[in-house]
C-alpha positions in Angstrom: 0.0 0.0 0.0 2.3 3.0 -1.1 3.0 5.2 -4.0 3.4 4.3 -4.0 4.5 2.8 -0.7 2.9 5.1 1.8 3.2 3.7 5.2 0.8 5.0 7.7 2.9 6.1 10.8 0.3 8.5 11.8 -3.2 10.3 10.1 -0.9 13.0 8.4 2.8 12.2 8.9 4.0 10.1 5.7 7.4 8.1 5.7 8.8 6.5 2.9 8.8 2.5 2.8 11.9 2.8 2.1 13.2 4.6 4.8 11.3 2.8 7.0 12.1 -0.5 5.2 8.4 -2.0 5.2 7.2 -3.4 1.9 3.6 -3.2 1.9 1.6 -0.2 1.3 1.0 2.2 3.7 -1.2 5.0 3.2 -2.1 8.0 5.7 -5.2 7.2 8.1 -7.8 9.1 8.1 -8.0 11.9 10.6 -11.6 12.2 12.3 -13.5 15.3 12.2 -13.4 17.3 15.5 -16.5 16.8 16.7 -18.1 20.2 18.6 -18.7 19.3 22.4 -22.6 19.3 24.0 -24.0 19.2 27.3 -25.3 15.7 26.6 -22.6 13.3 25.3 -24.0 10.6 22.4 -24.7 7.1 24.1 -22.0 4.5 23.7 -24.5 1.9 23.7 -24.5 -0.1 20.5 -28.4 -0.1 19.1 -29.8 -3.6 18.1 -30.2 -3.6 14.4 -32.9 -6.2 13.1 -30.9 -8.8 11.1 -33.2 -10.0 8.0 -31.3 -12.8 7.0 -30.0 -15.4 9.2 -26.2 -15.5 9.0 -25.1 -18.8 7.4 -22.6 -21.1 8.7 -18.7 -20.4 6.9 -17.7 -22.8 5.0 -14.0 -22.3 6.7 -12.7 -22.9 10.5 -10.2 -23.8 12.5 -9.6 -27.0 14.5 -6.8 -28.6 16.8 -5.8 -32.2 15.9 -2.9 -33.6 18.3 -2.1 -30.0 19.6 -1.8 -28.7 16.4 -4.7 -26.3 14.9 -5.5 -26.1 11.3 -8.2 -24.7 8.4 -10.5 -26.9 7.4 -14.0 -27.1 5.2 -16.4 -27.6 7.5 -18.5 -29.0 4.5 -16.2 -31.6 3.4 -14.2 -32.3 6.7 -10.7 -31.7 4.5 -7.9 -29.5 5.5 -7.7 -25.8 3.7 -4.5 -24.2 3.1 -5.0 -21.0 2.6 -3.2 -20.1 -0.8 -4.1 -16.8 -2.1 -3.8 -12.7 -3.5 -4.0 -9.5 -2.3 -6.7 -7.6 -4.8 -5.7 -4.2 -4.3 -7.1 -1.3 -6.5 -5.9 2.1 -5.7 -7.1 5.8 -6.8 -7.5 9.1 -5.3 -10.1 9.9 -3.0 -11.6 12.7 -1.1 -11.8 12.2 3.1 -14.1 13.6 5.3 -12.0 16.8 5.8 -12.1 17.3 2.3 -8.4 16.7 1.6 -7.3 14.0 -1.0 -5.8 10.7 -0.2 -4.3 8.2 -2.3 -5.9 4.7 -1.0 -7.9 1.6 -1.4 -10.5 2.1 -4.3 -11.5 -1.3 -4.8 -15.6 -1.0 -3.4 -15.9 2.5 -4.5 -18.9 3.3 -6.1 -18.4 4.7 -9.7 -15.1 2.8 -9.8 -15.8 -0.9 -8.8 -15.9 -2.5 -11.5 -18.3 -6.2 -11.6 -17.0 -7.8 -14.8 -13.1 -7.3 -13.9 -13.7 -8.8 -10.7 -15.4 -11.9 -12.0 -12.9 -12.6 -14.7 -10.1 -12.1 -11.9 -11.7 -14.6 -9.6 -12.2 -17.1 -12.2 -8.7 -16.8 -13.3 -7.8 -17.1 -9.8 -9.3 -19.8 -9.5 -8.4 -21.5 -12.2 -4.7 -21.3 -10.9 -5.8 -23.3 -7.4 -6.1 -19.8 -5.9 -8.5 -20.3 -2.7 -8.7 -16.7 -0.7 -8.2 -12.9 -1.6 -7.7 -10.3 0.5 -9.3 -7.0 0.4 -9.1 -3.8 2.3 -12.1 -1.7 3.4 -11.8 2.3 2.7 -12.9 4.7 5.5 -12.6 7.1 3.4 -15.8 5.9 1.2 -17.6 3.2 2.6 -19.5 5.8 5.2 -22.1 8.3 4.8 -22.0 12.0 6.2 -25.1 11.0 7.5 -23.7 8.4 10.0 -24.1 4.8 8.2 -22.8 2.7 5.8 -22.9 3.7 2.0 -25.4 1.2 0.1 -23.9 1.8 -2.9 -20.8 0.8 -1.5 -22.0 -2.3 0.4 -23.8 -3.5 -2.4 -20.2 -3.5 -4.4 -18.9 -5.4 -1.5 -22.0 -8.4 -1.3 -21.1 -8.2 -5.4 -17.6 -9.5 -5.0 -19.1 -11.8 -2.3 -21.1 -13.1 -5.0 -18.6 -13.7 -7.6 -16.3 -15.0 -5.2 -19.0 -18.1 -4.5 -19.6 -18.8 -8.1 -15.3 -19.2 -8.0 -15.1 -21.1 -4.5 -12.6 -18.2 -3.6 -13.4 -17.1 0.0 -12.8 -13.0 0.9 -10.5 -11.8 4.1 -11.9 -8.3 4.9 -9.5 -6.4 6.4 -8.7 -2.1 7.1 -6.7 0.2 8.3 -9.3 2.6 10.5 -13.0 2.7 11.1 -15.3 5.7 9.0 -16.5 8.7 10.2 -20.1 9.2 11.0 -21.9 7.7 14.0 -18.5 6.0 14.3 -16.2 8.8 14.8 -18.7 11.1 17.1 -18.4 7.5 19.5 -14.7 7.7 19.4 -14.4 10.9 20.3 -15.7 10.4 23.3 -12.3 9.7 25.0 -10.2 11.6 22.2 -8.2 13.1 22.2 -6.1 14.7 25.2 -5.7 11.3 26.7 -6.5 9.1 24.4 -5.1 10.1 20.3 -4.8 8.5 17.0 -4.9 5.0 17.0 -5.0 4.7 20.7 -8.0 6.2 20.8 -9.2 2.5 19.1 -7.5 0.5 21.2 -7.1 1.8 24.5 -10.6 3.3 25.9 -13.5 2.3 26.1 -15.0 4.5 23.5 -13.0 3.1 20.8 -13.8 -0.4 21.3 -17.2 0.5 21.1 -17.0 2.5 18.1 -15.3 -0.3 16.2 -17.5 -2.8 18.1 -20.0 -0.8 16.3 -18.6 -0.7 12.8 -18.0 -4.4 12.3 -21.5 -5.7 13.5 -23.3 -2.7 11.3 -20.8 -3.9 8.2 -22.3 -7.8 8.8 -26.0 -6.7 9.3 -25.6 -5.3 6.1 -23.8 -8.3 4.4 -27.2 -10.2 5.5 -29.6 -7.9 4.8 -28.4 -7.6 1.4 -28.0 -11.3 0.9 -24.5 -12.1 0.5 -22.6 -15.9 0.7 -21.5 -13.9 3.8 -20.1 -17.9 4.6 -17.7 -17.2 1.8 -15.8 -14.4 4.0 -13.1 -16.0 5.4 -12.2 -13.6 8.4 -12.8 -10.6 9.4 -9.8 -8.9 10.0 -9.4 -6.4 12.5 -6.6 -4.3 11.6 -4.6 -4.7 8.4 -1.4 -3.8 10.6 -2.1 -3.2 14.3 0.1 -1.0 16.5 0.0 1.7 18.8 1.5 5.0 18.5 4.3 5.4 21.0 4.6 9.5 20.5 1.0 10.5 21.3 -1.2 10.5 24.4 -1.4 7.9 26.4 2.5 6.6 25.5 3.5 9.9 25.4 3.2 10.9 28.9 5.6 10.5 31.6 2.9 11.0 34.3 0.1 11.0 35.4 -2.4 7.8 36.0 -5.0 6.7 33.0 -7.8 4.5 33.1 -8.7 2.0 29.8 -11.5 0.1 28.4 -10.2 -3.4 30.5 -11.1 -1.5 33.7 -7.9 -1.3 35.2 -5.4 2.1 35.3 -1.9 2.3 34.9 0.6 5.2 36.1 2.4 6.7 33.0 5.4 7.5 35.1 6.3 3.8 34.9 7.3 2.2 31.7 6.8 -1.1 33.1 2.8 0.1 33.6 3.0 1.1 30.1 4.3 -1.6 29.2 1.6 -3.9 30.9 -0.9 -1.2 29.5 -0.4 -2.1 26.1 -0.4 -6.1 26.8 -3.7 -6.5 29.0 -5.8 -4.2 26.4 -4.1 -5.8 23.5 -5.8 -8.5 24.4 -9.1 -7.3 25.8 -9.3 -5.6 23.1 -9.3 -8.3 20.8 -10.8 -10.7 22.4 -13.9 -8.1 23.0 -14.0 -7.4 19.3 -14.0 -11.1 18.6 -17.1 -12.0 20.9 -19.0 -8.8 20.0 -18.8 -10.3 15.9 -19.8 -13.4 16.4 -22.8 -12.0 18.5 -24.1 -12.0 14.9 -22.1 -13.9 12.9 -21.7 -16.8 15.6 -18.8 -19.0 13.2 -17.0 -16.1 11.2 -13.1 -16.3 11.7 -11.6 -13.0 13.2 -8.0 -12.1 12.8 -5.4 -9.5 12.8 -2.6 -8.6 10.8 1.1 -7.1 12.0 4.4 -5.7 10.6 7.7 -6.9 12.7 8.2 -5.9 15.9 11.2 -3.9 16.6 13.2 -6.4 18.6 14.9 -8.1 19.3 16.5 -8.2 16.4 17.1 -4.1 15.4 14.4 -3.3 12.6 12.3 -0.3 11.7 14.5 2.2 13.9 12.7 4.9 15.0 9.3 4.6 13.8 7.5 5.4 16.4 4.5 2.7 15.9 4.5 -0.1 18.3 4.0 -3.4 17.4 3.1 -6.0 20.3 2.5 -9.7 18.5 3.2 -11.9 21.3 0.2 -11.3 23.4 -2.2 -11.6 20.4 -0.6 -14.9 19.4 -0.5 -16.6 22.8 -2.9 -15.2 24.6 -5.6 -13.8 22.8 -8.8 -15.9 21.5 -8.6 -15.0 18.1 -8.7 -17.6 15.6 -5.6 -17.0 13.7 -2.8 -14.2 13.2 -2.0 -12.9 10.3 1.9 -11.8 10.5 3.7 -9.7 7.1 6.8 -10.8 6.0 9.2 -9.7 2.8 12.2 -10.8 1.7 15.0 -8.5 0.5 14.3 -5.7 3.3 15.7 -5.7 6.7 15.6 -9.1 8.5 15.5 -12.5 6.8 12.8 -15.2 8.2 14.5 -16.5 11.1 14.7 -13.0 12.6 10.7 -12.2 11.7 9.8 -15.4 13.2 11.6 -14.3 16.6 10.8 -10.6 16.0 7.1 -12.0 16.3 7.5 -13.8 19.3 5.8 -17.0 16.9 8.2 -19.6 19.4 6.4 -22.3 17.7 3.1 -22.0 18.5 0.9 -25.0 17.1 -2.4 -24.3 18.7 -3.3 -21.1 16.8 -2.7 -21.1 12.5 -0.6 -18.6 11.7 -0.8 -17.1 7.9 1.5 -14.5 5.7 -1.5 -12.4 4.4 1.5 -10.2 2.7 4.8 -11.2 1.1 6.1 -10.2 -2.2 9.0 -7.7 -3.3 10.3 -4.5 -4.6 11.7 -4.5 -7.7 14.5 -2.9 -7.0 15.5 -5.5 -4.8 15.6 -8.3 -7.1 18.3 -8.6 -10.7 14.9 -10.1 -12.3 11.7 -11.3 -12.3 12.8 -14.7 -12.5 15.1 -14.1 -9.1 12.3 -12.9 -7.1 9.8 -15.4 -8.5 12.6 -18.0 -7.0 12.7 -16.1 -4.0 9.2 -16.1 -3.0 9.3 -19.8 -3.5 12.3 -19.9 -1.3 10.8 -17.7 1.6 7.3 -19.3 1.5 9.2 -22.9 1.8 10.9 -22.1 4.6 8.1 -20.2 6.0 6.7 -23.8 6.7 9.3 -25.1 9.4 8.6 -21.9 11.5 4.4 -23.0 11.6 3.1 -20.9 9.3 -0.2 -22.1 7.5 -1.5 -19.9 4.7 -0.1 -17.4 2.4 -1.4 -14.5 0.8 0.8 -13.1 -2.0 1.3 -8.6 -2.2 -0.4 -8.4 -4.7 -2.9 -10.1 -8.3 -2.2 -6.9 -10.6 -1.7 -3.6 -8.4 0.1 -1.8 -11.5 -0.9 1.5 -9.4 1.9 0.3 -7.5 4.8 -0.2 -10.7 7.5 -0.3 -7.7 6.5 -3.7 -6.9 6.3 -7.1 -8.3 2.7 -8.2 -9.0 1.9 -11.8 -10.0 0.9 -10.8 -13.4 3.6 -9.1 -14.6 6.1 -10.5 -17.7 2.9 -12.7 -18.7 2.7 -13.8 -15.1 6.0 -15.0 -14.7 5.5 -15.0 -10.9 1.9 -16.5 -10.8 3.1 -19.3 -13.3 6.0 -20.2 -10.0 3.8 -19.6 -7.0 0.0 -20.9 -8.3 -1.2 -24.0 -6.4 -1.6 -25.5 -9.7 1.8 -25.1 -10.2 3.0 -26.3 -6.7 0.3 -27.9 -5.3 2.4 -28.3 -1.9 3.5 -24.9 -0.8 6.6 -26.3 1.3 8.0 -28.6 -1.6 10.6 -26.0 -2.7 
């Protein structure tokens, strides 16, 4: 995600993926509209919304045989490896401030476009390909007044659609929540104690706004009559992190209450420390129940870039990432970790970056890997080299991959699987290696 490899290292600061030497596209979040204060706060409570259809059971879950947890068809009883692409479009678009952004365009109406989807899928398909991955923008699948956009939805229950008819199952994923009845929630505890993206993931007001956003997104899935049992997961962040440089991290006193219940003194990095941790995983694991309150067998996930230790990586970027606690301790049904070769750390030092320490219980997938083309003397050499890192991705646990990216030419910088007359989807498609970790 870039010009293009923007990372997002906070709503209006933009860094270089170079510099910060992190592959996948990163593009600015989207800052919420101040909202004026009133005598009367809005409610935090989440309303009931009437579901019209009832939400079918998904086709995919998880299961632990001998210690060890898998995918599996819950139609068929086999085992599903997750082998699959990124489908990224990317265009300008306007945000709620009225500023333009350059970001995931996939769903938006006026640009979505039906009959390139469904010749995608089927070609996917037709290669062995089993799951894409596609992000949600905040930037257009609200409404000013407070909702979800239908046209927008009804792009997404399209794809849902074609993705049945190609037995290719979606992964929903985003970067930040829209504005609307969504933002005025958040800022309830933003933003002198609480800003950026801690105001998600640290009071209360943020879990509920995101609580919010993800039942209201599956309501609508239903009532429109989508295969919603085609989604594969609904991923809760496409990279989850805190920032380290704004309020709460940012203070060096001073005692601060979160969403978990508990309150920790900002004097003591050891508090923050365990700050982080605990809600990590509240946080999570709140999400996760509040989905399948109606959607009772979806999959939820979230996705990460390396941590920062302890091998040296990403020095000083001031976003946070804490894996450990999501991957051992959280009930989530799988983690979704980001790994590239040709940047900064090779496998081995991802894997202990991540904290993975072979963990069986819990699949693991890489829902991004690809390359730069800088990085790379051909085409040829990096289509080897995915096949190399994904091979030896299998000894360290992992499960599933999900290749960066189908055909992103917005993104000419990187590698996509259809470039040179596919040269790389012709070395990586299941039909071509039908056992990901035979190299």
């Amino acid at each position: 995600m870039k010009p293009f490899h923007i990372l997002i290292c906070s709503f209006l600061l933009v860094i270089s993926l170079v510099a910060c030497n992190l592959p996948a596209l990163r593009v600015e979040t989207i800052t919420p509209t101040p909202i004026t204060p009133t005598s009367q706060p809005p409610s935090t409570a989440i309303p009931p919304t009437r579901i019209s259809t009832t939400p079918l059971e998904h086709h995919i879950g998880v299961r632990v045989i001998n210690g060890v947890g898998e995918f599996y068809n819950r139609t068929t009883g086999d085992k599903f490896v997750p082998r699959g692409m990124n489908y990224i479009r990317l265009a300008q678009q306007t945000k709620a401030d009225g500023s333009s952004t350059f970001y995931h365009a996939l769903f938006d109406p006026g640009r979505y476009d039906s009959s390139r989807v469904n010749s995608d899928l089927q070609k996917m398909h037709a290669g062995g390909y089993n799951v894409i991955r596609v992000f949600l923008s905040p930037n257009t699948i609200g409404t000013t007044s407070g909702g979800l956009s239908p046209a927008y939805m009804k792009n997404v229950a399209d794809l849902l659609n074609y993705a049945k008819q190609s037995q290719i199952y979606v992964m929903f994923t985003l970067d930040w929540i829209p504005g609307g009845k969504y933002d005025s929630i958040l800022h309830i505890d933003c933003c002198s104690t609480f800003a950026l993206i801690n105001a998600n993931l640290l009071p209360p007001a943020g879990l509920k706004a995101n609580q919010l956003f993800y039942q209201d997104f599956i309501r609508e899935l239903l009532t429109l009559n989508a295969p919603t049992e085609y989604i594969f997961s609904c991923e809760l962040r496409n990279e989850m992190f805190y920032d380290t440089d704004q309020p709460p991290l940012s203070f060096s006193s001073g005692v601060v209450k979160t969403a978990n219940g508990n309150s920790y003194d900002m004097s003591k990095p050891s508090d923050k420390d365990l700050m982080v941790k605990e809600n990590l995983v509240y946080w999570l694991d709140e999400m996760r129940t509040s989905i399948l309150e109606v959607d009772p067998t979806a999959l939820v996930s979230v996705g990460f870039f390396h941590p920062q230790e302890p091998n040296p990586a990403r020095i000083g970027d001031p976003r946070l990432a804490v894996t450990e606690p999501a991957i051992w301790q959280s009930t989530l049904d799988f983690v979704d970790l980001h790994a590239y070769p040709g940047f900064e750390l090779n496998l081995k030092e991802h894997v202990e970056n991540y904290g993975i320490k072979g963990m069986q219980e819990k699949p693991i997938i890489m829902g991004e890997f690809g390359g730069e083309r800088s990085r790379f003397s051909s085409i040829q050499a990096a289509a080897q080299a995915f096949i190399d890192w994904q091979v030896e991705s299998c000894k360290y646990g992992f499960d599933g991959w999900i290749f960066w990216t189908w055909d992103l030419n917005e993104q000419p910088d990187f590698f996509n699987a259809l470039m040179n007359d596919g040269a790389i989807n012709g070395a990586i498609a299941p039909l071509t290696r039908p056992d990901p970790c035979s190299p």
